[in-house]
N, C-alpha and C positions, 0 to 999 in steps of 0.2 A: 562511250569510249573512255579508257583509263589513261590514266596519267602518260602510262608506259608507249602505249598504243601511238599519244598525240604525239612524244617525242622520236618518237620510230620513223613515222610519219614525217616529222620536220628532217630528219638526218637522212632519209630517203630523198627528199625532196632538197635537201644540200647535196647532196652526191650526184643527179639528176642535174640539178643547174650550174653544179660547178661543172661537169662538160661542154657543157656549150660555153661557159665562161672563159676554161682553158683552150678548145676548139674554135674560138671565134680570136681569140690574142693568141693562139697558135706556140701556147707553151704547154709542150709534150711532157715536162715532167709532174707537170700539175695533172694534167692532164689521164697519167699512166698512173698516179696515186688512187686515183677513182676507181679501180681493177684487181679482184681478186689476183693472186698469184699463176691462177689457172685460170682465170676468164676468156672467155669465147666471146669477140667483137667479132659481127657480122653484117655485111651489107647485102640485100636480096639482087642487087641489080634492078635497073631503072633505064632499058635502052633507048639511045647505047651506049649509058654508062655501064661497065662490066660489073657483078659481085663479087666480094672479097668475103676473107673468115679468114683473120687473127686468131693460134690457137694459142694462151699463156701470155702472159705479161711480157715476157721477150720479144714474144712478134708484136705483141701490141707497141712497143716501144720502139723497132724499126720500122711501122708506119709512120710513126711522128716525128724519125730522124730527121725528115730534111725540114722540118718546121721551121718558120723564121718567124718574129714578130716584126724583122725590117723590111719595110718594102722596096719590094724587088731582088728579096731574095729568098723568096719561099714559093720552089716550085708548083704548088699547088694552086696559086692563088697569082697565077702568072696572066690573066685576065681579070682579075677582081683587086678592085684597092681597098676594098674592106668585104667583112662577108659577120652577118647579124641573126644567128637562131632565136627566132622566137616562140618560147615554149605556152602553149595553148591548155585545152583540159589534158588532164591526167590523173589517171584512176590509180590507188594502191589498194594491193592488197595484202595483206599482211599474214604468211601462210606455215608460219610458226616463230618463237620466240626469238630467233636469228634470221628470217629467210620470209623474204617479202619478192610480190611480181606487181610490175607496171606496167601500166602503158599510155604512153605521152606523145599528144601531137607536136606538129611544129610548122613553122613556115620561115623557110629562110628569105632574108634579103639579102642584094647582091648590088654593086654600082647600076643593076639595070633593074630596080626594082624587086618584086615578088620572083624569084629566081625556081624554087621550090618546094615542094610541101612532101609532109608523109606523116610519118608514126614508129617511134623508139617502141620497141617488145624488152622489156627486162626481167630477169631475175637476177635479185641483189640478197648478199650475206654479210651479216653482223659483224665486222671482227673487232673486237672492244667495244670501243664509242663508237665506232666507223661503220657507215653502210656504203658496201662496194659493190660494181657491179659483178655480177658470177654470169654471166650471159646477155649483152647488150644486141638486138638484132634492128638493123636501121631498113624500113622499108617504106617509098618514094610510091607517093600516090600522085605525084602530079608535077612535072619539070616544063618550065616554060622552053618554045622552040628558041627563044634566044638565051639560053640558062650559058652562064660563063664560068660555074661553079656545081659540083665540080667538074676541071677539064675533061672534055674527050681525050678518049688514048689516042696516039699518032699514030 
């Protein structure tokens, strides 16, 4: 492995933890830095949680409008007082000198413990220094029956 490869590699795998870092402290700007300009964020659905697909960095960023990091004011986490992804194995591959695909377990916890599990699908592109993601796809292998996170729709 070369030089270029390991540092790919590490900037892959900062762009990778800084979402859960900005998704877990529920700040959207951090958050929406991680995303191509065109990037595609997608959820496979997990029922009866519904799937979603964010198309561009616009919609990406009105999903994290209502974000709060205060509690008791971020609709999403209107049953959870805190919420912890925890990132497992994860493979990269590096599939040209800009343009690398992943794929990274997880298991979230939740005020009720082990809340959920599954596996990030990525393709990410180089822009400068930066690796972002170009296609982030989130799919849920496994929701505990008392999961609080996240909410059922009403």
């Amino acid at each position: 492995m070369t030089l270029d490869e390991m540092l790919a590699r590490e900037g892959i795998r900062k762009t990778i933890h800084g979402y859960n870092a900005a998704g877990d402290t529920r700040d959207g700007a951090a958050f929406a830095k991680l995303f191509a300009d065109d990037a595609v964020l997608e959820f496979a659905g997990f029922g009866p949680v519904p799937g979603f697909r964010s198309d561009g960095i616009a919609e990406i960023r009105a999903r994290t409008a209502s974000w709060s990091p205060l509690p008791g004011q971020d609709p999403s986490l209107s049953l959870a007082t805190f919420i912890r992804h925890n990132l497992t194995t994860c493979r990269i591959d590096l599939t040209g000198p800009d343009s690398a695909a992943a794929r990274t377990y997880f298991v979230v916890f939740t005020d009720i413990g082990p809340d959920h599990a599954g596996f990030y699908a990525d393709k990410l592109v180089r822009r400068g220094e930066d690796w972002l993601f170009q296609h982030r796809k989130i799919a849920l292998d496994w929701r505990s029956p008392e999961s609080i996170f996240p909410p059922l729709p009403k």
